[in-house]
ChimeraX commands (.cxc) that place a marker at each C-alpha (Angstrom):
marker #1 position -8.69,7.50,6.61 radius 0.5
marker #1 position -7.48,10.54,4.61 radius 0.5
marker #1 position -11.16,11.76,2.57 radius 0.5
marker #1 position -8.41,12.74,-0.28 radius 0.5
marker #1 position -7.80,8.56,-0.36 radius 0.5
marker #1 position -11.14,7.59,1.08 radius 0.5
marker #1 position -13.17,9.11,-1.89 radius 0.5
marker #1 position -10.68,7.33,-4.52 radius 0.5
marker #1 position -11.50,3.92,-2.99 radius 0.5
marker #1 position -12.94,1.67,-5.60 radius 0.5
marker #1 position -15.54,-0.36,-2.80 radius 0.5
marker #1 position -17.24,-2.25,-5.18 radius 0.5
marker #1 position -15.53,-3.93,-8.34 radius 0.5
marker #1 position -16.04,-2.29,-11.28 radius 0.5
marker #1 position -17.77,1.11,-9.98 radius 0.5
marker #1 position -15.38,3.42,-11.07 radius 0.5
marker #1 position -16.23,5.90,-13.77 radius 0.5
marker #1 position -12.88,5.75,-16.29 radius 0.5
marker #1 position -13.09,9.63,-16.56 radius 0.5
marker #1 position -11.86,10.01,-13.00 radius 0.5
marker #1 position -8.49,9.26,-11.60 radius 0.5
marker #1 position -7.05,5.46,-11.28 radius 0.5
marker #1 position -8.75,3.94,-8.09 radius 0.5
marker #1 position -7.37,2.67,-5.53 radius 0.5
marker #1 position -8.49,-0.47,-5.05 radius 0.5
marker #1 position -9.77,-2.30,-1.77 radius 0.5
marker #1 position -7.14,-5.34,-2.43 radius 0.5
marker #1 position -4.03,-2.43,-1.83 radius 0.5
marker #1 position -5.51,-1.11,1.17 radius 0.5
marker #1 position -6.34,-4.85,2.57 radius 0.5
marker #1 position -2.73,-5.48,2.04 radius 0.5
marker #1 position -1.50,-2.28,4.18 radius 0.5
marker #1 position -3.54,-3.38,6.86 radius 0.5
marker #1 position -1.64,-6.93,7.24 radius 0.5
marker #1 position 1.85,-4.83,8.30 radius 0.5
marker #1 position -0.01,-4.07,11.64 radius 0.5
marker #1 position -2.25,-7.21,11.67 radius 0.5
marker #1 position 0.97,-9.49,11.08 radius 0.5
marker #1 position 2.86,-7.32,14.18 radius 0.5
marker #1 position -0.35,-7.95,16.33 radius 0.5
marker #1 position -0.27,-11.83,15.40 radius 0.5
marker #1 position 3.10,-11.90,16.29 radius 0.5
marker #1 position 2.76,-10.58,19.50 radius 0.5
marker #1 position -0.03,-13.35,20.03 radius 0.5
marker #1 position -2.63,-10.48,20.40 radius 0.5
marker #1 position -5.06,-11.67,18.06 radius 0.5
marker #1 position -7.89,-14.14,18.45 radius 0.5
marker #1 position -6.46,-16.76,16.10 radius 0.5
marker #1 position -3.06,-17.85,14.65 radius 0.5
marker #1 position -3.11,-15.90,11.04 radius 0.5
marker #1 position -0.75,-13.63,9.34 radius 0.5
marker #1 position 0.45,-12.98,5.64 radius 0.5
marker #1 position 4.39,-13.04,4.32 radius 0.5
marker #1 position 5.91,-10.00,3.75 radius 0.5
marker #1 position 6.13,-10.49,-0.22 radius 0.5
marker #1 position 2.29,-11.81,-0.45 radius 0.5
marker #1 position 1.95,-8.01,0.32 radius 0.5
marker #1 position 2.79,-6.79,-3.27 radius 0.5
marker #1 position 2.72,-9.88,-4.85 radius 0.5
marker #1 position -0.23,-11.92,-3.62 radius 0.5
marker #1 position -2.70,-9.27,-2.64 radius 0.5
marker #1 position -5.33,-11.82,-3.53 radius 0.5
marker #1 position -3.65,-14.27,-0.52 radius 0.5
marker #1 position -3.78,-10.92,1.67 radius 0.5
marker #1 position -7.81,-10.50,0.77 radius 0.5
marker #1 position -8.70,-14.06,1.57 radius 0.5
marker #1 position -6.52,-14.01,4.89 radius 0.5
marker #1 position -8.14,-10.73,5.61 radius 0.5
marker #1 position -11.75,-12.29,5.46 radius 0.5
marker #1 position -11.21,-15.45,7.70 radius 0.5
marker #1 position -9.40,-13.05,10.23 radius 0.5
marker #1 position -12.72,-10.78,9.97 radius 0.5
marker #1 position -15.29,-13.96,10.02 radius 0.5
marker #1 position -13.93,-15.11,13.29 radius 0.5
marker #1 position -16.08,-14.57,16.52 radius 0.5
marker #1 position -13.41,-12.99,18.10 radius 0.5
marker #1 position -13.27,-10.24,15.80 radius 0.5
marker #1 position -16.42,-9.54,14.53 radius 0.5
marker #1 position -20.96,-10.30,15.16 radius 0.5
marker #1 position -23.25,-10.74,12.75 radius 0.5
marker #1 position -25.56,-7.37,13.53 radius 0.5
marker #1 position -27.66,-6.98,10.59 radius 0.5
marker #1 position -28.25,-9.77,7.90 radius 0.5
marker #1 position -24.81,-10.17,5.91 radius 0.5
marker #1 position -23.11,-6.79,7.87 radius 0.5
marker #1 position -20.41,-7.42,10.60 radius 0.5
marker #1 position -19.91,-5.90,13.76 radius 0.5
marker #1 position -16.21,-5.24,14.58 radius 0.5
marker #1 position -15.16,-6.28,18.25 radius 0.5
marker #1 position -11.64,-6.72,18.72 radius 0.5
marker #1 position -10.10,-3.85,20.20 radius 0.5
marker #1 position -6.69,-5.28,18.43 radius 0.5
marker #1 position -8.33,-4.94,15.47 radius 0.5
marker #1 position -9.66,-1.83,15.58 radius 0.5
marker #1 position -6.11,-0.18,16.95 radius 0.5
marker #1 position -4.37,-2.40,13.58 radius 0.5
marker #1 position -7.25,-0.41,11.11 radius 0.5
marker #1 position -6.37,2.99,13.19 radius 0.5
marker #1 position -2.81,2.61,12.09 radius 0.5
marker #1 position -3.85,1.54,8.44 radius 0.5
marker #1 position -5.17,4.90,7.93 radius 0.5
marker #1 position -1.95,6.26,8.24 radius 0.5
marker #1 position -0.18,3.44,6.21 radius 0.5
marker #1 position -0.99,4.95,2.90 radius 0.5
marker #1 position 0.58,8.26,2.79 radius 0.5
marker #1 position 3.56,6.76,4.37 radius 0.5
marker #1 position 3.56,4.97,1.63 radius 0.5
marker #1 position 3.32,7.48,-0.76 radius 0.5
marker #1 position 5.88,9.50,1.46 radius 0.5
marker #1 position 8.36,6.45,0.94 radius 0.5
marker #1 position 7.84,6.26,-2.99 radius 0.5
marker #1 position 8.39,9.56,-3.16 radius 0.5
marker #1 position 11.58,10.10,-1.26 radius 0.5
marker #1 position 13.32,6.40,-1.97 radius 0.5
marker #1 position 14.98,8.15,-5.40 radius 0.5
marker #1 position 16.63,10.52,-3.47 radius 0.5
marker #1 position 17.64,8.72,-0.73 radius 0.5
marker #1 position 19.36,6.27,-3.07 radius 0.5
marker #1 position 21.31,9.06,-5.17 radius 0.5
marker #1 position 22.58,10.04,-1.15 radius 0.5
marker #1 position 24.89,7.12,-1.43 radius 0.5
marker #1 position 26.55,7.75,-4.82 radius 0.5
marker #1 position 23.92,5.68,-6.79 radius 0.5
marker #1 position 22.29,6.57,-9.94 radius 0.5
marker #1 position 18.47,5.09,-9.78 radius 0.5
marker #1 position 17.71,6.16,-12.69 radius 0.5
marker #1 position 20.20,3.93,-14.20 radius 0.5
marker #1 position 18.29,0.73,-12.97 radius 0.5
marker #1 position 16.44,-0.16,-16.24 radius 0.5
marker #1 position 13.43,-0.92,-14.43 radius 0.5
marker #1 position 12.94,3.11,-13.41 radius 0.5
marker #1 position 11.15,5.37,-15.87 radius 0.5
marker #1 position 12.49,9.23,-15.44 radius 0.5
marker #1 position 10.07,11.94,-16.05 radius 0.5
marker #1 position 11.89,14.47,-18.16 radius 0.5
marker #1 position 10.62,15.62,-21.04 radius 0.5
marker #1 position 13.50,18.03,-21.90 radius 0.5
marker #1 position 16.05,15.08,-21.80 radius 0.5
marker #1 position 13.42,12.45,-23.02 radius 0.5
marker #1 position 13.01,14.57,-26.41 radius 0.5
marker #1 position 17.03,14.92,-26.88 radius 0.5
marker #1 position 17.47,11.55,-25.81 radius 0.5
marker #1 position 18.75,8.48,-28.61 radius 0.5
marker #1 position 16.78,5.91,-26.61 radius 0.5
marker #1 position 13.46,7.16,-24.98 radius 0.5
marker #1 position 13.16,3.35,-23.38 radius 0.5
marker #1 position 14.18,5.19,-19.71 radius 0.5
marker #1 position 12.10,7.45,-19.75 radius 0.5
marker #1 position 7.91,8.21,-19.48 radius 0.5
marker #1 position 5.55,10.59,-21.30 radius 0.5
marker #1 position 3.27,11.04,-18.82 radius 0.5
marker #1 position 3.82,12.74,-15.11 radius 0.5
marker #1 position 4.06,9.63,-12.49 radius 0.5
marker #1 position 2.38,10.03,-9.61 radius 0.5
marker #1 position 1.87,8.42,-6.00 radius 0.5
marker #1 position -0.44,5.65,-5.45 radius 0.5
marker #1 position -2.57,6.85,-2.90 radius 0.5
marker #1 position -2.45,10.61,-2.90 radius 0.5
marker #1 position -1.72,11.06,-6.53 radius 0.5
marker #1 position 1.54,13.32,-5.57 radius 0.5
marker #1 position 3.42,14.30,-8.61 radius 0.5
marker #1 position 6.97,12.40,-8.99 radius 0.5
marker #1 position 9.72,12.25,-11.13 radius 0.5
marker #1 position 10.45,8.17,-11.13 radius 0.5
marker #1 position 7.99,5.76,-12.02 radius 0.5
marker #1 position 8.89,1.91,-10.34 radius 0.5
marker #1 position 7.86,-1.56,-9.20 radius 0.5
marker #1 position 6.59,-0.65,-5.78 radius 0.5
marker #1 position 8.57,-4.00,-5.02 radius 0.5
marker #1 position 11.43,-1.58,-4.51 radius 0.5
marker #1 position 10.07,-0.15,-1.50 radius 0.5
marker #1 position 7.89,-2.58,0.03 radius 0.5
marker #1 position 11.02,-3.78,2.52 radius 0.5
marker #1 position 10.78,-0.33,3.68 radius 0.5
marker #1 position 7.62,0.05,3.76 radius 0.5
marker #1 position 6.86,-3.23,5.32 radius 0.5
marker #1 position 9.76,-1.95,7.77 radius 0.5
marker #1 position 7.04,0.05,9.51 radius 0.5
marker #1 position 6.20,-2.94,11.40 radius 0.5
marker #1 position 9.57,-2.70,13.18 radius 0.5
marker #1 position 8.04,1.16,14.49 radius 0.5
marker #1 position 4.90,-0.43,15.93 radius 0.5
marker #1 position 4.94,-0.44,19.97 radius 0.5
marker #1 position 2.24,-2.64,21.62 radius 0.5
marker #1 position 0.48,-0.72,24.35 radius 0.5
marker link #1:1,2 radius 0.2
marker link #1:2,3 radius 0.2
marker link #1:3,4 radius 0.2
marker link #1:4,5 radius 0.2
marker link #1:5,6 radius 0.2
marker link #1:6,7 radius 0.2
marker link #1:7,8 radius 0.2
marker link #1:8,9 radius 0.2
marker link #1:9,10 radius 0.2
marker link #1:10,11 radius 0.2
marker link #1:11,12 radius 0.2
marker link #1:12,13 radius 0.2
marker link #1:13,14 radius 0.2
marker link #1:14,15 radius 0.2
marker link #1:15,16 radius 0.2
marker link #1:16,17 radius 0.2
marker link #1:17,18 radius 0.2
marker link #1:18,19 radius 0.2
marker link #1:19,20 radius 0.2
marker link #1:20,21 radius 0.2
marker link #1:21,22 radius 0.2
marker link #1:22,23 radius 0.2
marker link #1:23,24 radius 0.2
marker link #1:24,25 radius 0.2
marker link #1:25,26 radius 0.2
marker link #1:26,27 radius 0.2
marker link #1:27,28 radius 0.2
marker link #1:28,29 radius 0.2
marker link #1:29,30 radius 0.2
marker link #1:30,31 radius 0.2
marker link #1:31,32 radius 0.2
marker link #1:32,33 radius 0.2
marker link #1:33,34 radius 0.2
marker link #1:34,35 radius 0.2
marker link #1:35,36 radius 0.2
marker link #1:36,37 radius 0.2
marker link #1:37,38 radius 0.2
marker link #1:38,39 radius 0.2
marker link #1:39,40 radius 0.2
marker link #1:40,41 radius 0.2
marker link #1:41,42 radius 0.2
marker link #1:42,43 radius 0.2
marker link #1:43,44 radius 0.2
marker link #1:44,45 radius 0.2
marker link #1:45,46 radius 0.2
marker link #1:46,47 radius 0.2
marker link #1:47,48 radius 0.2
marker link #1:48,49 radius 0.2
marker link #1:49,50 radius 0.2
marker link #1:50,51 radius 0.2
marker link #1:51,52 radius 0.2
marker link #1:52,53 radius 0.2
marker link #1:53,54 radius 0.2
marker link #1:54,55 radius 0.2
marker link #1:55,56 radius 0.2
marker link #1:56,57 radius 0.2
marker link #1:57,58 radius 0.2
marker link #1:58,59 radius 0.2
marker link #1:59,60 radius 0.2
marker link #1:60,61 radius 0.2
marker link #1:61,62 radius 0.2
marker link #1:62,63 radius 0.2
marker link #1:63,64 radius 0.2
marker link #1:64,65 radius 0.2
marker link #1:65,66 radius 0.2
marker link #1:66,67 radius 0.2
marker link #1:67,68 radius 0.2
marker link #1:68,69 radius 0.2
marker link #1:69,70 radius 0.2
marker link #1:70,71 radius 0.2
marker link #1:71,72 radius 0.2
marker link #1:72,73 radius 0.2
marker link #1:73,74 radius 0.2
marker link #1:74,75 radius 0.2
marker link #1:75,76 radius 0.2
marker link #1:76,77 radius 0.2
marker link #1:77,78 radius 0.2
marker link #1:78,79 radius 0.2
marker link #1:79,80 radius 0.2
marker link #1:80,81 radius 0.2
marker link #1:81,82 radius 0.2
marker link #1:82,83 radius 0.2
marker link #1:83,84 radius 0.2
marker link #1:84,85 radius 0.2
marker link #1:85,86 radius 0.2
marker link #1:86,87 radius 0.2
marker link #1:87,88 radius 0.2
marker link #1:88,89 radius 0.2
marker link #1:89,90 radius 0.2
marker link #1:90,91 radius 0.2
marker link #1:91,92 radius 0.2
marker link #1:92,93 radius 0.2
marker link #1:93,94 radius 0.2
marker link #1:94,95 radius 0.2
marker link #1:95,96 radius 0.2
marker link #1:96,97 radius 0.2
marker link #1:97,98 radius 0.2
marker link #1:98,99 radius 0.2
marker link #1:99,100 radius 0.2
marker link #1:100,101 radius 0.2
marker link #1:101,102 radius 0.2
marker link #1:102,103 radius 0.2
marker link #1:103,104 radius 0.2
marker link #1:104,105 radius 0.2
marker link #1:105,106 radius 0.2
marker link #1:106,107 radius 0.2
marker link #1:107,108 radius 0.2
marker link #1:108,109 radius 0.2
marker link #1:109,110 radius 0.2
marker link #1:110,111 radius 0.2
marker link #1:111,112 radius 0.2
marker link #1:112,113 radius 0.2
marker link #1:113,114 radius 0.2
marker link #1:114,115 radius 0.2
marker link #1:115,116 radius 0.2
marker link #1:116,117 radius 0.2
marker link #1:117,118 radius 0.2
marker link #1:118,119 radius 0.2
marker link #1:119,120 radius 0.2
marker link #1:120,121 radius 0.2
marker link #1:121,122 radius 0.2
marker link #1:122,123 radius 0.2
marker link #1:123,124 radius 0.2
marker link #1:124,125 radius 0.2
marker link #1:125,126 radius 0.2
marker link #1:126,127 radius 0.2
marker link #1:127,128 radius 0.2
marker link #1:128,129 radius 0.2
marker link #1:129,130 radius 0.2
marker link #1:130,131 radius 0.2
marker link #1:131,132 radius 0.2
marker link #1:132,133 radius 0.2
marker link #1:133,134 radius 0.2
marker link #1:134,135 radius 0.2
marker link #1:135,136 radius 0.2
marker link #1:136,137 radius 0.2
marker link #1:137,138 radius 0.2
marker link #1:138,139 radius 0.2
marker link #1:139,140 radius 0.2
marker link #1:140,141 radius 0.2
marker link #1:141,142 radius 0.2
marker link #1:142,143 radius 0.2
marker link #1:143,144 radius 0.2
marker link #1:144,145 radius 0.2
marker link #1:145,146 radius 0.2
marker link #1:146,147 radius 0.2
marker link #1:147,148 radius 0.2
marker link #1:148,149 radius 0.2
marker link #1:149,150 radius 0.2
marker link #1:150,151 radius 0.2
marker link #1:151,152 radius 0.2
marker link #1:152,153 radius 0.2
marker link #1:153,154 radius 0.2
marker link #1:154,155 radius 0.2
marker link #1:155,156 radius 0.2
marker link #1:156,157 radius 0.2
marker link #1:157,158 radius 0.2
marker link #1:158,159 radius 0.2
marker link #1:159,160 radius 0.2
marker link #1:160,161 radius 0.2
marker link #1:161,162 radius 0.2
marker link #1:162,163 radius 0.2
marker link #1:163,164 radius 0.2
marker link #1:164,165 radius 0.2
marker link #1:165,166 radius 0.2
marker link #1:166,167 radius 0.2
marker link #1:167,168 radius 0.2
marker link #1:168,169 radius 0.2
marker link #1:169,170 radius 0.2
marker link #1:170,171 radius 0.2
marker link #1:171,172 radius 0.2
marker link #1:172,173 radius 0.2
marker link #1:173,174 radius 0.2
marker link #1:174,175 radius 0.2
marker link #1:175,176 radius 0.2
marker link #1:176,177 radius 0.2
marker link #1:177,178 radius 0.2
marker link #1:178,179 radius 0.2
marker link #1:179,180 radius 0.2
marker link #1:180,181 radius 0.2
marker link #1:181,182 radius 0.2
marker link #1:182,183 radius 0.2
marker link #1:183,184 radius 0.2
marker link #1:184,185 radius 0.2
view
């Protein structure tokens, strides 16, 4: 994984000095990693039957944790080697945690660029009422500052100035998407 993302990782609950940039917490990047676990499951490639929904994704990353550790407790996938620490086995796996590393700045990539890409086909998005503009010059002449935020939004992972803050609901189709890119070799 990225070190620029790697070193923002909050590993342990709670570790994260408050002076520092939001983490990025263990339960987002678990998540990521079920777009190429659920492609592997569906191609029957992995040692048991398991997978997540698309929507537990963003919505039940909780669901995608516990999923995540029955997958990892299974024989198939993983040895005890060392008191409590796990060996990873599966090849499958292994290939599905490659591809997670690049899963986050795609991600940010897609958050990013989805504004744009919207406006290409005559839309306003920053019309929905659930985007916040960055725009200080027309947030201070503005009558109603409700559209608009203070502070500069950035990207989840790689902390990438933008001008929109959003749900990341509004991208997870695309982002979950990915899967459809995924070739089995």
């Amino acid at each position: 994984m990225d070190s620029a993302i790697a070193q923002r990782v909050e590993w342990i609950s709670n570790e994260w000095e408050s002076s520092e940039a939001r983490p990025i917490k263990v339960r987002d990047l678990l998540a990521l990693c079920w777009i190429p676990l659920n492609r592997a499951n569906e191609a029957k490639l992995l040692p048991i039957d398991i997978s997540v929904t698309s929507q537990n994704i963003y919505r039940n990353k909780g669901e995608c944790s516990k999923q995540f550790d029955r997958l990892m407790e299974h024989e198939g996938v993983s040895q005890r080697s060392d008191g409590p620490v796990h060996e990873l086995i599966n090849g499958t796996v292994r290939s599905c945690f490659d591809i997670l590393a690049d899963l986050p700045k795609l991600y940010d990539r897609i958050y990013a660029d989805f504004p744009e890409a919207y406006n290409a086909n005559n839309y306003r998005f920053g019309a929905n009422p659930i985007v916040k503009i960055y725009d200080p010059a027309r947030r201070s002449a503005a009558k109603d500052k409700s559209g608009f935020v203070v502070s500069q939004p950035t990207t989840y992972y790689l902390n990438e100035n933008v001008k929109h803050r959003y749900p990341d609901g509004l991208i997870m189709p695309l982002v979950y998407g990915l899967k459809g890119l995924m070739e089995i070799k």
